[in-house]
C-alpha positions in Angstrom: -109.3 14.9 -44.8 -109.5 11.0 -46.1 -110.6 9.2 -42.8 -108.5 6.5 -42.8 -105.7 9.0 -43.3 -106.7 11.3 -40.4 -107.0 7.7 -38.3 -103.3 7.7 -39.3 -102.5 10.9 -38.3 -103.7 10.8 -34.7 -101.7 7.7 -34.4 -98.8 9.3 -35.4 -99.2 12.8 -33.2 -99.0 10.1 -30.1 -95.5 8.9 -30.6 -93.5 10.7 -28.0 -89.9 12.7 -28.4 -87.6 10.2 -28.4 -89.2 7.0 -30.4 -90.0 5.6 -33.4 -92.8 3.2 -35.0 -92.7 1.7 -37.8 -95.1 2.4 -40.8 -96.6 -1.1 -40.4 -97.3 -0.8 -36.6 -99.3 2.6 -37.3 -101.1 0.4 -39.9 -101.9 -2.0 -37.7 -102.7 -0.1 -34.4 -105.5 1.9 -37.6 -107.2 -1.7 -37.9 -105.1 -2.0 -41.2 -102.9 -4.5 -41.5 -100.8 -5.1 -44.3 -101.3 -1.4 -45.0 -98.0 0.3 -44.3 -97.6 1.4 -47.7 -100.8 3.5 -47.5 -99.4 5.1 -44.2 -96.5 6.0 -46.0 -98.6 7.8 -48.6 -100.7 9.3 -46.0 -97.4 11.0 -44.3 -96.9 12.1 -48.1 -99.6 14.3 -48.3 -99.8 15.6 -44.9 -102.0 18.6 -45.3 -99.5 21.9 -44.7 -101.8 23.1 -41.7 -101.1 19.6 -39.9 -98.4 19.7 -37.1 -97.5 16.3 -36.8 -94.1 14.3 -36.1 -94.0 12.2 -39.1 -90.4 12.2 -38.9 -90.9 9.4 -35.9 -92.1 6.9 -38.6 -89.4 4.7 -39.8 -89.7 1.0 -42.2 -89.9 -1.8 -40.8 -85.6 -2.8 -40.6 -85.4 0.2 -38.5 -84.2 2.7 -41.0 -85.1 5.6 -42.2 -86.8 5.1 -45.7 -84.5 7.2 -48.4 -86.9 9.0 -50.7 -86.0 9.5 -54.5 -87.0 12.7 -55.2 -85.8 14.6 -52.3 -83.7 14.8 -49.3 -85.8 14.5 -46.7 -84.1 11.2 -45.1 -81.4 13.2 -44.5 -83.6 15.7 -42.5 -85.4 12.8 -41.1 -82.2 11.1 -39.7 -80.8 14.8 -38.2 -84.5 15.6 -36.3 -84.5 11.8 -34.6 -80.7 12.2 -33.7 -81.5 15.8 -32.4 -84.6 14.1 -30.1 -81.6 11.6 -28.8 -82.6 8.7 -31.2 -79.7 6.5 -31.3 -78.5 4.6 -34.8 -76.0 1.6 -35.4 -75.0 2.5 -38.7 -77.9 3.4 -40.7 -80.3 1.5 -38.2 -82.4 2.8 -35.0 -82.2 0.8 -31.8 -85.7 -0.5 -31.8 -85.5 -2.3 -28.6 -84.8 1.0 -26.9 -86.7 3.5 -29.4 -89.7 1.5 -30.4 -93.0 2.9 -29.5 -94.9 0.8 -27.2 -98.2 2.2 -27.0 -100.4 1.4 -24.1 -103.8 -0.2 -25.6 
């Protein structure tokens, strides 16, 4: 596995049931700012063998990113709403799902 993309990973496997982060705070807790796109990619390629909640990552408006090629916002949107993830419209409450990670 890519090393910055396994950093991303492990970030991502700490979110608890229930919250969200947003691609550019996973960037930035990796020591890579300005990088949210790469975490994006990153969640892209998740190897098969990798259990991870990547469905917890959301962009940066608090939405759930729609994705051209498939339906998997759609998915996305149902597994945060089954972990009680509230939306206003097509938005996430970030000030009471945001992930707040202890340092």
């Amino acid at each position: 596995m890519n090393g910055t993309y396994d950093l991303f990973y492990r970030l991502v496997a700490r979110i608890p049931l229930g919250r969200v982060a947003t691609y550019g705070q996973i960037a930035d807790l990796a020591g890579k700012p300005g990088r949210a796109r790469q975490v994006g990619y990153a969640l892209a390629h998740v190897p098969a063998e990798v259990d991870l909640p990547w469905h917890r990552v959301i962009n940066a408006m608090g939405k759930v990113s729609p994705r051209r090629s498939s339906a998997f916002h759609h998915m996305q949107r149902a597994m945060l709403e089954a972990e009680g993830v509230r939306f206003d419209g097509d938005r996430i409450d970030m000030k009471r799902h945001l992930w707040r990670p202890r340092k």
